[in-house]
PATOR-928170 format. One line per field, with one value per residue (C-alpha): chain; x, y, z; residue in three letters; residue number from 1. Coordinates in Angstrom, 2 decimals, m for minus. Layout:
kette (A,...) $
c1 (X,...) $
c2 (Y,...) $
c3 (Z,...) $
rest (Ala,...) $
nr (NUM,...) $
END
This chain:
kette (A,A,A,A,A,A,A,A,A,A,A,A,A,A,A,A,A,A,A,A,A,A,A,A,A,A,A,A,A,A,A,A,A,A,A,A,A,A,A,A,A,A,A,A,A,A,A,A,A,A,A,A,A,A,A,A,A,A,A,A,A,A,A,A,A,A,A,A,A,A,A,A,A,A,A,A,A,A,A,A,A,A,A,A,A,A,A,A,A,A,A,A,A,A,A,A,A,A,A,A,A,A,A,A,A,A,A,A,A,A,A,A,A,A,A,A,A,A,A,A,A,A,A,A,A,A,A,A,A,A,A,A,A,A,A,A,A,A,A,A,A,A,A,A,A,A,A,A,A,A,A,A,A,A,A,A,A,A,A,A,A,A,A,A,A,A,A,A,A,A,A,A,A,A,A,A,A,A,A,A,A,A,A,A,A,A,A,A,A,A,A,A,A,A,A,A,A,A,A,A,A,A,A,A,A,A,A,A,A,A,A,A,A,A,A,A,A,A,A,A,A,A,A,A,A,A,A,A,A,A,A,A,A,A,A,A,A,A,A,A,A,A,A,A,A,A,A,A,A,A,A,A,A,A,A,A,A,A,A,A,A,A,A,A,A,A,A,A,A,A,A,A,A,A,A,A,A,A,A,A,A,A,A,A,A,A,A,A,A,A,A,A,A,A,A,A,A,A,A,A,A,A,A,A,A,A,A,A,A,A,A,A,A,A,A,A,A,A,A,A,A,A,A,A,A,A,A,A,A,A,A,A,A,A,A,A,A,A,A,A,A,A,A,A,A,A,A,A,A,A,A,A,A,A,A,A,A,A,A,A,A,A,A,A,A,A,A,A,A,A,A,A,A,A,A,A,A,A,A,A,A,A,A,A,A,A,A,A,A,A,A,A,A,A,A,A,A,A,A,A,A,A,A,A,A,A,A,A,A,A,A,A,A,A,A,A,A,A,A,A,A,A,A,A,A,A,A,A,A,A,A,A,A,A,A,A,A,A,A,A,A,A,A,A,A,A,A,A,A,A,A,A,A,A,A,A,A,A,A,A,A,A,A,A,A,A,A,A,A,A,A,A,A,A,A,A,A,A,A,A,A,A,A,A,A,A,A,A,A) $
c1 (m8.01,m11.52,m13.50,m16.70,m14.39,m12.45,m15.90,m17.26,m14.03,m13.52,m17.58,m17.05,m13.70,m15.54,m19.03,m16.90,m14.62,m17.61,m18.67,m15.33,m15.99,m18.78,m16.91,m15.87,m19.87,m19.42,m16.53,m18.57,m21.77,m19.25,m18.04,m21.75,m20.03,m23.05,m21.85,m18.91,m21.42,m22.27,m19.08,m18.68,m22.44,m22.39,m18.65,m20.19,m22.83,m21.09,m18.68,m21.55,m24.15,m20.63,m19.71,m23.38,m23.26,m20.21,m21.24,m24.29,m22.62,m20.46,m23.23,m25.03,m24.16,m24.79,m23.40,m19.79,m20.43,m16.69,m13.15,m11.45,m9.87,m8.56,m5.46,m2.16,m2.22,m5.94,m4.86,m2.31,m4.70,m7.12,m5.17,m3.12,m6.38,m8.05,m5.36,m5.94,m9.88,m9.35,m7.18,m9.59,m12.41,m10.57,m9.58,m13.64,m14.57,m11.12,m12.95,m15.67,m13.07,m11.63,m8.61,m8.19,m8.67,m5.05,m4.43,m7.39,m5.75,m2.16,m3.18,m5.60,m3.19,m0.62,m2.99,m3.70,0.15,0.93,3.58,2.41,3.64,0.75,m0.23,m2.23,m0.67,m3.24,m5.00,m8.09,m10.53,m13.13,m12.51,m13.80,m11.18,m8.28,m9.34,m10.33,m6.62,m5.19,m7.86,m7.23,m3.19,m4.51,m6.30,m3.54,m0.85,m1.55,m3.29,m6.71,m6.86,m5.47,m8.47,m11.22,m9.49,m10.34,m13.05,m15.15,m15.76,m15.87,m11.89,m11.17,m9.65,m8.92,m7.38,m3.80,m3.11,m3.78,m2.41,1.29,0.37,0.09,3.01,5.25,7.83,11.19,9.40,6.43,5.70,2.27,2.07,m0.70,m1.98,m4.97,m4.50,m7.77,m6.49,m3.18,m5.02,m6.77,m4.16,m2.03,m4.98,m5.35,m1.89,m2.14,m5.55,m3.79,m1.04,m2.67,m5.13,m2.01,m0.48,m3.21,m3.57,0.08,m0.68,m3.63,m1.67,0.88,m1.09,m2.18,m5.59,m8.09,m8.67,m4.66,m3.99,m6.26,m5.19,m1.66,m1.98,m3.86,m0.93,1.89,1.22,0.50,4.33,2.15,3.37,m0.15,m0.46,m3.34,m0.46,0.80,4.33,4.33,5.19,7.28,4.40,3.54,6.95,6.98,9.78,7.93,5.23,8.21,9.69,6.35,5.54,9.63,9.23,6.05,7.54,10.53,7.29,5.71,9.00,9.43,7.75,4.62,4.61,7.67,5.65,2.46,4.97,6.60,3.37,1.47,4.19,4.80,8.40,9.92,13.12,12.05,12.46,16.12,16.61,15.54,18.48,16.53,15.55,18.87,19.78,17.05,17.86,21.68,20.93,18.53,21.16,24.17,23.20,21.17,24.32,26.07,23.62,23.95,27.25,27.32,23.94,26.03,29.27,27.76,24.82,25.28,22.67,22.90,23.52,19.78,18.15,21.00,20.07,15.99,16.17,18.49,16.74,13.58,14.41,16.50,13.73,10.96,12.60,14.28,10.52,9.03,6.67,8.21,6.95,9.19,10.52,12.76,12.66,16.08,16.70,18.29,21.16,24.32,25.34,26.52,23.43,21.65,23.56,23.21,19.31,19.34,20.84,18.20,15.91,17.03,16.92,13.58,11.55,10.97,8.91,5.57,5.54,3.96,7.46,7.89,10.97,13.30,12.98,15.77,15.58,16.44,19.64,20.45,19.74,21.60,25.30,24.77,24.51,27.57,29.74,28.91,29.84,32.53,33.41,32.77,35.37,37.66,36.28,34.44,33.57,31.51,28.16,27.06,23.85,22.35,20.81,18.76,17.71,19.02,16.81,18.15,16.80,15.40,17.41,13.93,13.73,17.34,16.63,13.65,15.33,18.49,15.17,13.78,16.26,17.41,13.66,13.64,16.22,15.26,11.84,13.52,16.35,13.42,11.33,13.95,14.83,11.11,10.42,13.87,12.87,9.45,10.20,13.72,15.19,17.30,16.74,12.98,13.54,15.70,14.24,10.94,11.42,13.15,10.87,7.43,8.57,9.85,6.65,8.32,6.49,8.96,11.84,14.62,14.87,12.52,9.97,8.66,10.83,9.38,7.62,6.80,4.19,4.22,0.80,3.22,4.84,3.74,0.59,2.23,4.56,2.21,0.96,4.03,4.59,1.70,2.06,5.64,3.56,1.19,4.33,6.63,3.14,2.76,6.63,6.69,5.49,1.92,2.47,5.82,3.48,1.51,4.50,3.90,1.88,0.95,m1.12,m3.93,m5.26,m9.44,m12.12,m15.73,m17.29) $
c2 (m19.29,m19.74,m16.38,m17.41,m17.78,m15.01,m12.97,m14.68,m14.01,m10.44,m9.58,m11.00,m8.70,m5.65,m6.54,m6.79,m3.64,m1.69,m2.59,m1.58,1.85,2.34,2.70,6.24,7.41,6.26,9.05,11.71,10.76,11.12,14.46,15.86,16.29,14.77,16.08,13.79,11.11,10.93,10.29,6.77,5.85,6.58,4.75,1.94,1.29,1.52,m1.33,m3.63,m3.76,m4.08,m7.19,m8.05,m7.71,m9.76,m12.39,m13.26,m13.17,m15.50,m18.14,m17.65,m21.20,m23.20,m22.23,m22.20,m23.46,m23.48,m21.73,m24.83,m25.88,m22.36,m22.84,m20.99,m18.60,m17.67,m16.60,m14.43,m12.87,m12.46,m10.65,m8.07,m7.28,m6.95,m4.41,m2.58,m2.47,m1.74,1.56,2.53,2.50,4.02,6.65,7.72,9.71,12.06,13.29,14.64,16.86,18.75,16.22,15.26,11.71,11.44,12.75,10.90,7.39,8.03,9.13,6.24,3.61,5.38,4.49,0.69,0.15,1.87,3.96,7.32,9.62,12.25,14.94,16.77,20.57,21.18,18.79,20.64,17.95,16.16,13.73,10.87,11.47,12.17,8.69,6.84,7.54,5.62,3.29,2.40,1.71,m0.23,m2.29,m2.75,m3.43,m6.61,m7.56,m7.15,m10.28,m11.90,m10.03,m11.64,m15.16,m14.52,m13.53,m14.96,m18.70,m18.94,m18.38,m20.78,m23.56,m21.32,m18.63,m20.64,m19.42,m15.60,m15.89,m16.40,m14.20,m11.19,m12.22,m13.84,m14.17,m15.96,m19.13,m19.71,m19.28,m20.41,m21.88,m23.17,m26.10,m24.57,m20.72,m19.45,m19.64,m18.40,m15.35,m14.76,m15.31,m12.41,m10.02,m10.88,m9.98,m7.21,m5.88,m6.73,m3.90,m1.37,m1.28,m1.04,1.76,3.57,3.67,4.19,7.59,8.56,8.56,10.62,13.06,12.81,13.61,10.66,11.00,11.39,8.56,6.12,7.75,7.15,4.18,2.45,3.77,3.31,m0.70,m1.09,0.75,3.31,6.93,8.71,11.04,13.71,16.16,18.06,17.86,14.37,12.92,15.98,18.47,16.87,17.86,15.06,12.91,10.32,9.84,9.30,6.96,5.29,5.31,4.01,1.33,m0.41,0.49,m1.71,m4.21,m3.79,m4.47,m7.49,m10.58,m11.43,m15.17,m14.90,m12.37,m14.90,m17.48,m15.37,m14.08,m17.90,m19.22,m16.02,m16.11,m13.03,m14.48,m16.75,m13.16,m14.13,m17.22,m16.23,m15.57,m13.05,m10.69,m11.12,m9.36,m7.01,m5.88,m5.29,m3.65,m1.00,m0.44,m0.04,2.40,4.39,4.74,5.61,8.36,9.10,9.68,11.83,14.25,14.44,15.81,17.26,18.88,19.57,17.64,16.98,13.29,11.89,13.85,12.31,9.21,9.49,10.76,8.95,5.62,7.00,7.72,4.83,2.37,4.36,4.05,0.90,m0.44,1.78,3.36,7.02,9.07,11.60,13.05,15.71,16.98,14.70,16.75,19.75,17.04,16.69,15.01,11.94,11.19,11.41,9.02,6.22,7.18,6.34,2.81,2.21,2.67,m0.05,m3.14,m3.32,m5.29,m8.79,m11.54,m11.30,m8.11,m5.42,m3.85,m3.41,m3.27,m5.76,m7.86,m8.71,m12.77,m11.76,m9.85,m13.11,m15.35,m13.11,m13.15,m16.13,m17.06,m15.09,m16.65,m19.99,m19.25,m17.61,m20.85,m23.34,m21.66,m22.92,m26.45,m27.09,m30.58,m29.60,m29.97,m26.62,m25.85,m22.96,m22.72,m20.45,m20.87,m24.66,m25.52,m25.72,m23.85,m25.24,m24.16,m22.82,m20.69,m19.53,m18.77,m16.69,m14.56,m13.66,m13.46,m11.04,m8.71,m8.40,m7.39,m5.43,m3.68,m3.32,m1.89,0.60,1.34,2.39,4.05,6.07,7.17,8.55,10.12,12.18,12.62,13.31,16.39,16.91,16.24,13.21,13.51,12.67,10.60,7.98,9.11,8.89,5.36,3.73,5.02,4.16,0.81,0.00,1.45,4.08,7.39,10.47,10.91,13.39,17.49,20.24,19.00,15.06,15.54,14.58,17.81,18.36,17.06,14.66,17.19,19.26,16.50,15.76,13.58,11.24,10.85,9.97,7.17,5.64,6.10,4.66,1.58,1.46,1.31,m1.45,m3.79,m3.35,m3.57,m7.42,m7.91,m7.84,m11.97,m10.93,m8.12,m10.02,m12.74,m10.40,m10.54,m13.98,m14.66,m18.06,m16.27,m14.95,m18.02,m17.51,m20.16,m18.57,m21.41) $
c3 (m14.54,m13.84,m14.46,m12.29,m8.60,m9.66,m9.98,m6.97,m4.79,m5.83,m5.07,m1.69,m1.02,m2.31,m0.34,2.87,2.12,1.30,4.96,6.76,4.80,6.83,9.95,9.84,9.85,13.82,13.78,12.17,14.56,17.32,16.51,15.46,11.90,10.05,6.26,6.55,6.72,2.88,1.48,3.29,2.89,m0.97,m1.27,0.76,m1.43,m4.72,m3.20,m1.85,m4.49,m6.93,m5.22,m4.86,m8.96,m9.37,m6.83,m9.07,m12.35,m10.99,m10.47,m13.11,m14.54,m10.93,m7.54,m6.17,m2.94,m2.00,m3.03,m1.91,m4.94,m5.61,m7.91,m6.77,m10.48,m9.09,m5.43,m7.11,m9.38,m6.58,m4.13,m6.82,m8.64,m4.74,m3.63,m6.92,m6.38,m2.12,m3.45,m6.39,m3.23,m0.87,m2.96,m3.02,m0.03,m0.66,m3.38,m1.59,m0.20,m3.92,m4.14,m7.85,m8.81,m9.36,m5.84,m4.32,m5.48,m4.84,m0.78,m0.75,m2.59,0.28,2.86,2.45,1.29,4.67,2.87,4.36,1.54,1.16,m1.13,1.53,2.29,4.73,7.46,7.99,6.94,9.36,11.74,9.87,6.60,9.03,10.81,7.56,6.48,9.35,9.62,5.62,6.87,9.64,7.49,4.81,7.58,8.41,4.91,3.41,2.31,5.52,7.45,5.28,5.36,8.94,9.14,5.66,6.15,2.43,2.44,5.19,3.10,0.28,1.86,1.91,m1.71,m1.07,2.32,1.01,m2.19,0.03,2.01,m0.29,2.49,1.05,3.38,4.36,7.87,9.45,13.37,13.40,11.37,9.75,7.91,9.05,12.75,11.99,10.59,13.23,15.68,13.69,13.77,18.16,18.32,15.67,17.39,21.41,20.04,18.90,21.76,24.43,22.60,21.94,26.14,26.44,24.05,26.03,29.48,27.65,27.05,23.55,22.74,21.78,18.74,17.75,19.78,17.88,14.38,15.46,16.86,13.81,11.93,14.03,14.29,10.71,10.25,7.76,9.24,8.40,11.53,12.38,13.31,10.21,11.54,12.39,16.01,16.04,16.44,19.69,21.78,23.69,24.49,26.40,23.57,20.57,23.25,23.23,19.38,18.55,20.88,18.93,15.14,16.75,17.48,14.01,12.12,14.51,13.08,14.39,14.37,16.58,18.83,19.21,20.33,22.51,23.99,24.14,25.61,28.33,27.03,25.33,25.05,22.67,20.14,20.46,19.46,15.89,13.49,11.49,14.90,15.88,12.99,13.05,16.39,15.38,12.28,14.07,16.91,15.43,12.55,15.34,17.53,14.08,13.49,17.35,16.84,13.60,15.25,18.49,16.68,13.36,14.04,18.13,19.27,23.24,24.00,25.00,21.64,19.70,21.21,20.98,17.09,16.32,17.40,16.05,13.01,12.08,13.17,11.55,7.92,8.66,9.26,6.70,9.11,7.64,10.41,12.09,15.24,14.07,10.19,9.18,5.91,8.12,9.26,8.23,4.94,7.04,9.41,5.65,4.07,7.09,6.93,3.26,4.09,6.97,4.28,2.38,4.93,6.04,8.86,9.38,7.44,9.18,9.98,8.93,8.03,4.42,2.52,1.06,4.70,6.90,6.27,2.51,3.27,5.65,2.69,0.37,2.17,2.57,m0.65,m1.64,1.16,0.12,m3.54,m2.51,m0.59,m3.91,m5.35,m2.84,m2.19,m5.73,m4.31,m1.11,m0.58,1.12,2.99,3.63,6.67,9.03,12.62,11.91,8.94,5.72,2.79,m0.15,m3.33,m5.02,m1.88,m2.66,m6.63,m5.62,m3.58,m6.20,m8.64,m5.84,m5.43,m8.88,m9.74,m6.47,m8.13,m11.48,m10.97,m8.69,m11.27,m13.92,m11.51,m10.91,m14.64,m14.93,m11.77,m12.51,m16.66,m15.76,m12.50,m13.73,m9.91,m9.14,m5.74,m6.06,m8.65,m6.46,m2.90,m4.13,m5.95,m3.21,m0.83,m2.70,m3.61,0.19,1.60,3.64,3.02,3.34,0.85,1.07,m0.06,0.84,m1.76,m0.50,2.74,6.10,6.27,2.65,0.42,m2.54,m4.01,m6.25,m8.34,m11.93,m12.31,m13.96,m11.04,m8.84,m11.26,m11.13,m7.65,m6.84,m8.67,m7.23,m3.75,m4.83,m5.81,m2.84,m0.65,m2.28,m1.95,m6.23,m7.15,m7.67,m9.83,m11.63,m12.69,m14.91,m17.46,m18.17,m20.98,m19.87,m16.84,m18.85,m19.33,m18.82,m18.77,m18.43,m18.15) $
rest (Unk,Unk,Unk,Unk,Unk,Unk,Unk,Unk,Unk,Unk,Unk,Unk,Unk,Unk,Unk,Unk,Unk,Unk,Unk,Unk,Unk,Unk,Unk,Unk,Unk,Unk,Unk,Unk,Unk,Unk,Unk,Unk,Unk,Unk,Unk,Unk,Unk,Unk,Unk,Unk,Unk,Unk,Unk,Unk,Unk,Unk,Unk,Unk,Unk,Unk,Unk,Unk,Unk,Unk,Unk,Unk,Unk,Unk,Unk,Unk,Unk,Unk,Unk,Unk,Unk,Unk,Unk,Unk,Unk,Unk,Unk,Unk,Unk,Unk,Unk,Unk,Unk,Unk,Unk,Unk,Unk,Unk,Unk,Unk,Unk,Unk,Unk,Unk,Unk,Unk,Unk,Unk,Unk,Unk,Unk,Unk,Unk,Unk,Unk,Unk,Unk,Unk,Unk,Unk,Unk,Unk,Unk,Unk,Unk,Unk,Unk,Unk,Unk,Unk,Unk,Unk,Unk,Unk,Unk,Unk,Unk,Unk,Unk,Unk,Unk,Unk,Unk,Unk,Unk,Unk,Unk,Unk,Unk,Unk,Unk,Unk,Unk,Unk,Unk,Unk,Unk,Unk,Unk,Unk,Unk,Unk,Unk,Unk,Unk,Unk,Unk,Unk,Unk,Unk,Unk,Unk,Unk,Unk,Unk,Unk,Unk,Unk,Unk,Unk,Unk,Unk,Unk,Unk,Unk,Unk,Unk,Unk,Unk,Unk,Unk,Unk,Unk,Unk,Unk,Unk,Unk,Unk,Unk,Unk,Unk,Unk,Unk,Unk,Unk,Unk,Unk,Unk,Unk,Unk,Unk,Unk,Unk,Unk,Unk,Unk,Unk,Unk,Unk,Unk,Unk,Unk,Unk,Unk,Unk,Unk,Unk,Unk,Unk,Unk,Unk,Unk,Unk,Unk,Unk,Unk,Unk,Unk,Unk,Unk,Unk,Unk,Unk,Unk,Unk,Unk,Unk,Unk,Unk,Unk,Unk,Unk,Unk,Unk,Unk,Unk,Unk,Unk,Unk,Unk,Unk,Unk,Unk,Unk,Unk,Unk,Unk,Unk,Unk,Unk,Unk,Unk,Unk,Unk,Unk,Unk,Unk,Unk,Unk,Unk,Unk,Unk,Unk,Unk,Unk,Unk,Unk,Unk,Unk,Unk,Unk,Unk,Unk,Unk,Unk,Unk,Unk,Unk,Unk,Unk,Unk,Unk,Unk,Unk,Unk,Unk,Unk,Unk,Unk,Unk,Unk,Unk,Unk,Unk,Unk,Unk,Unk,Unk,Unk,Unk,Unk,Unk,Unk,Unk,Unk,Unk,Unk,Unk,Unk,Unk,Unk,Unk,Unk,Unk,Unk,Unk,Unk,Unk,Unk,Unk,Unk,Unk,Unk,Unk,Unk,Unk,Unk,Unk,Unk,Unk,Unk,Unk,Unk,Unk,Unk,Unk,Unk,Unk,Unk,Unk,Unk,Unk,Unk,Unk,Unk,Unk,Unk,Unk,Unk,Unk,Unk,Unk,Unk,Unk,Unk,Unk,Unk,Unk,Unk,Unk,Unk,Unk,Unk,Unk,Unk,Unk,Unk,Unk,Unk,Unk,Unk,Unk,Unk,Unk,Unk,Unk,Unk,Unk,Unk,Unk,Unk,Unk,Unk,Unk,Unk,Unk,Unk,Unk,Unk,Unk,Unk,Unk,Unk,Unk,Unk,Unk,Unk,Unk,Unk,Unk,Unk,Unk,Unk,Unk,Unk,Unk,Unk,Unk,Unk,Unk,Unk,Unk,Unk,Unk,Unk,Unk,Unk,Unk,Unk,Unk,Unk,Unk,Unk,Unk,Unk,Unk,Unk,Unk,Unk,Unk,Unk,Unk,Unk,Unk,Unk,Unk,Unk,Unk,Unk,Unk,Unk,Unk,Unk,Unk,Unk,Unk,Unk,Unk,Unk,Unk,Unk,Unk,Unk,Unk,Unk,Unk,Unk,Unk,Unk,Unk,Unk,Unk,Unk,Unk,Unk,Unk,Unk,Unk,Unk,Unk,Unk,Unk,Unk,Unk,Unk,Unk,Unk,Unk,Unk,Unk,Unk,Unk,Unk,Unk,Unk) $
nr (1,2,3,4,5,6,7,8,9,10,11,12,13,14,15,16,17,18,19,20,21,22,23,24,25,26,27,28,29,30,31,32,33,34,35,36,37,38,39,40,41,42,43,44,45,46,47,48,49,50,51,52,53,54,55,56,57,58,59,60,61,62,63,64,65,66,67,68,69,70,71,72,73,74,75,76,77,78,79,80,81,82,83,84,85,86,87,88,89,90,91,92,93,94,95,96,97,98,99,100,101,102,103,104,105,106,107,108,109,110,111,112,113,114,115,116,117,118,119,120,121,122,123,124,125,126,127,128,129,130,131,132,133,134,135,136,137,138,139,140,141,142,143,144,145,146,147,148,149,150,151,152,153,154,155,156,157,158,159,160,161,162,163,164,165,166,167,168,169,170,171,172,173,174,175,176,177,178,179,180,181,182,183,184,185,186,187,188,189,190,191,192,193,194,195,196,197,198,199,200,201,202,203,204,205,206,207,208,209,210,211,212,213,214,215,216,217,218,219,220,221,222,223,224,225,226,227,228,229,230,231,232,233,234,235,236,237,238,239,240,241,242,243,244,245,246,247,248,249,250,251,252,253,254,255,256,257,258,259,260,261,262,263,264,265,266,267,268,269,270,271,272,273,274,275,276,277,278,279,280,281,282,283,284,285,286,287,288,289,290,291,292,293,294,295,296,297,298,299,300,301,302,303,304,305,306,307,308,309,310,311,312,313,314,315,316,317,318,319,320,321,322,323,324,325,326,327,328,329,330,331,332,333,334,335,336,337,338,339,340,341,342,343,344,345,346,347,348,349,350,351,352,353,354,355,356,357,358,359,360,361,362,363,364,365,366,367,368,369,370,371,372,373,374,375,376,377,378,379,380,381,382,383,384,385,386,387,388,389,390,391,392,393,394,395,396,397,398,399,400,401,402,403,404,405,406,407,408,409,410,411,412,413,414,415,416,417,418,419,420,421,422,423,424,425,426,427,428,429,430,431,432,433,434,435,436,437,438,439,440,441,442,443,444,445,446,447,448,449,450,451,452,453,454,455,456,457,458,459,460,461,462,463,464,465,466,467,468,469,470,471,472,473,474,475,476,477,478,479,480,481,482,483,484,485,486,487,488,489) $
END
C-alpha cells in the first residue's frame, strides 16, 4: 500500500468531516446557546488543519492529482482507518460536557455506527450535542465514505473500492453505471426520507427540534432520540405509527427504493426475493409477539399489534429505539425479540445486522448440499431473483457468518468475565456487533444506560460496533500479514 494516497485520502476525509462538525454551531445560534458554540469550532479545527497536515505530507515528493488507480487493499484500509478517525472526532465535543474519554468514544463510535446504545443517564445537554448525536447517525447511516464519494470529485473514479468496502454486501449492487451517481442517487433518496418524516412528525405534534433529531436517526436505523424514554415518552400512537413505518423503509434496500420511486412503481419492492423475505420475516414474528403480548402480558389487541410491529421492526432493522420498555414482557415475547435481533435489514440499507440476502444465501446453501447428497452428479445453481451466484460470493458468505459468529462468541466470554453478567455479556455482544443499541435486563435495557459497565467493556463494545458497522471484511483483513505491506515512496 502506498503511504502518500493513503495520507492524501485520509486528510481529505478529515478536512471534510471537520466541516460537517461545524453544523451544530447553526443549532446553538438558533437556540441563543452561544457556549455550545466552542466545542464544534475547536473540534472543527483540529480535524481541518489535521487533514490540511496530512494532505501536504502526502505530496511532498510531487502531486497526486488523482485516486484513480486506488488498489482494492487501499480502499479497505481507507475506509476502516476513516471510521476509526470519524469516531475518535466525534467523540470531541462530548467532552466539553464531563463525559470521560472512554464514554465520549463509545457514544460517539455509537453515533456514526447508528447503534444507539448510550452511556448518557441524563439528557440535559444543549441543543447542539443532543442534535450532533443524531446528526453523527445520520451521517454514518448511509456511509461516510459514500457521502464524500459524492460529493469530493477527487473520489469520483476512486470511490468504487471504498464504496463496496463500506458496504461489503454478499453482491455488489450499483444502478447506475458510474459510482459517483449512484452515491448521490442513495443520499436524494436518503435526504427525500428524512425530510418527509420529519413533516409527518411535525403534523403529529412533535416539537421541531425532536422531529429533526428523530428523524436524522430514525432513517439512518440509529435509535438516538432527544426523549429520555425513547418514542415511548411521547404517548402517541399516531407518531410510533409514523416512525415504524420508515424503520420498515430504512431496513428496505435503497437501490430497490430508487427504482421503485424513478420508475413511479412501488410494486417493483416485490418482485425482489430478498424484500419478500424481509417483509415475511418482520410480519410473522410481529404477529407472533402479537400473539404472546395479547395472551401473556394482557395487552388489548391494537397495542399488541402497534408494539408488537414496532418493536420487532426496530431490532430486526437495528434502529433499537422503543415504544414500550420490552424487558417487562413475558419470557416468550423476549425470546422472539432476541431472534428479530438476529436477521437484520436489507443489503443497501441502512439496516445493520447479518442482512436478509445472507440468510437467503445461507439455506440455500444447505438445501443444495443437502440435495448433492442425493444426486452427487448434479450440477446445482444457486440462484436469487433469477441470477445465479458466483461460488466466491457463496464462500464469502459461509466465511461471513462463521466470523460473524466467532467475533460474537468471544465478545461474549469478556463482556460476561469482565461485568460478571451473562446477560450483558451476550445481549450486549449481539447487539453491538448487529448495530442495534438496547440489550436486555434492567442494566443496558431499552430504558437503561450502557454508563455503568466496566471501561473495558465499552472498549470492546465499541470495537464490536465498528466491525458489524463495516459488515466485518475491512476489519478481518487486518489479520493478514500480507496487508501491511507500505511503500513511502
Amino acid at each position: 500500500m502506498r503511504f502518500r494516497y493513503l495520507a492524501y485520502s485520509f486528510g481529505l476525509t478529515m478536512t471534510f468531516f471537520g466541516i460537517l462538525v461545524c453544523i451544530p454551531v447553526t443549532v446553538s445560534l438558533i437556540y441563543k446557546e452561544y457556549q455550545s458554540m466552542l466545542p464544534f469550532l475547536l473540534t472543527s479545527v483540529l480535524s481541518i488543519s489535521t487533514g490540511y497536515i496530512l494532505q501536504k505530507l502526502s505530496v511532498l515528493k510531487g502531486d497526486i492529482k488523482n485516486l484513480n488507480d486506488i488498489k482494492k487493499s487501499e480502499g479497505l484500509f481507507i475506509v476502516a482507518i476513516s471510521w476509526i478517525l470519524a469516531g475518535i472526532i466525534a467523540a470531541v465535543p462530548y467532552m466539553f460536557y464531563g463525559l470521560s474519554s472512554v464514554d465520549a468514544l463509545f457514544e460517539a463510535v455509537s453515533g456514526i455506527t447508528t447503534t444507539g446504545a448510550t452511556v448518557l443517564t441524563n439528557f440535559n445537554y444543549p441543543h447542539a450535542l443532543m442534535f450532533w448525536r443524531s446528526f453523527t447517525q445520520w451521517l454514518g447511516g448511509m456511509g461516510i465514505i459514500v457521502l464524500f464519494i459524492a460529493i469530493l470529485p477527487q473520489f469520483a473514479v476512486a470511490g468504487r473500492q471504498m464504496f463496496f468496502a463500506e458496504a461489503p454486501g454478499p453482491t455488489e449492487d450499483k444502478f447506475t453505471p458510474r459510482i459517483k451517481s449512484t452515491a448521490s442517487s442513495l443520499w436524494v433518496v436518503y435526504s427525500g426520507l428524512t425530510l418527509i418524516e420529519i413533516i409527518w412528525l411535525i403534523t403529529a405534534g412533535m416539537p421541531v427540534f425532536d422531529s429533526v433529531c428523530n428523524s436524522l436517526s430514525t432513517i439512518a436505523a440509529g435509535g438516538f432520540s432527544t426523549n429520555p424514554e425513547s418514542i415511548m415518552g411521547y404517548h402517541s400512537n399516531y407518531i410510533t405509527w409514523i416512525v415504524l413505518i420508515f424503520i420498515f423503509l430504512a431496513g428496505s434496500s435503497f437501490n430497490l427504493q430508487h427504482r421503485a420511486y424513478s420508475k413511479l412503481n412501488p410494486f417493483l419492492m416485490f418482485k425482489n426475493e430478498e424484500f419478500r423475505v424481509y417483509l415475511g420475516i418482520f410480519v410473522g414474528i410481529s404477529l407472533l409477539v402479537a400473539c404472546s403480548l395479547f395472551l401473556n402480558d394482557h395487552y388489548n389487541i391494537f397495542e399488541s399489534i402497534t408494539h408488537s410491529f414496532y418493536q420487532v421492526i426496530s431490532l430486526m432493522t437495528s434502529t433499537g429505539s422503543s415504544s414500550v420498555d420490552f424487558t417487562q414482557w413475558s419470557f416468550t415475547s423476549q425470546i422472539l425479540l432476541f431472534l428479530a435481533m438476529f436477521t437484520g435489514g436489507c443489503a443497501s440499507s441502512t439496516g445493520g445486522g447479518i442482512k436478509i440476502v445472507r440468510w437467503i444465501l445461507l439455506f440455500k446453501i444447505m438445501r443444495t448440499e443437502l440435495k448433492k447428497i442425493l444426486h452427487p452428479n448434479a450440477i446445482l445453481n444457486i440462484k436469487v431473483n433469477d441470477s445465479i451466484i458466483q461460488k466466491d460470493v457463496l464462500n464469502q458468505t459461509v466465511t461471513f457468518f462463521m466470523f460473524y459468529i466467532g467475533i460474537i462468541f468471544i465478545s461474549i466470554i469478556l463482556i460476561s468475565i469482565i461485568e460478571h453478567d451473562i446477560v450483558i455479556g451476550i445481549s450486549g455482544s449481539v447487539s453491538a456487533i448487529g448495530n442495534i443499541g438496547p440489550g436486555f435486563g434492567h442494566v443496558i435495557g431499552p430504558m437503561g444506560s450502557f454508563e455503568a459497565l466496566h471501561n473495558s467493556s465499552k472498549l470492546i463494545l465499541s470495537f464490536c460496533m465498528l466491525i458489524g458497522r463495516l459488515e466485518l471484511i475491512p476489519f478481518l483483513v487486518f489479520l493478514e500479514k500480507d496487508f501491511y505491506n507500505f511503500k513511502f515512496d
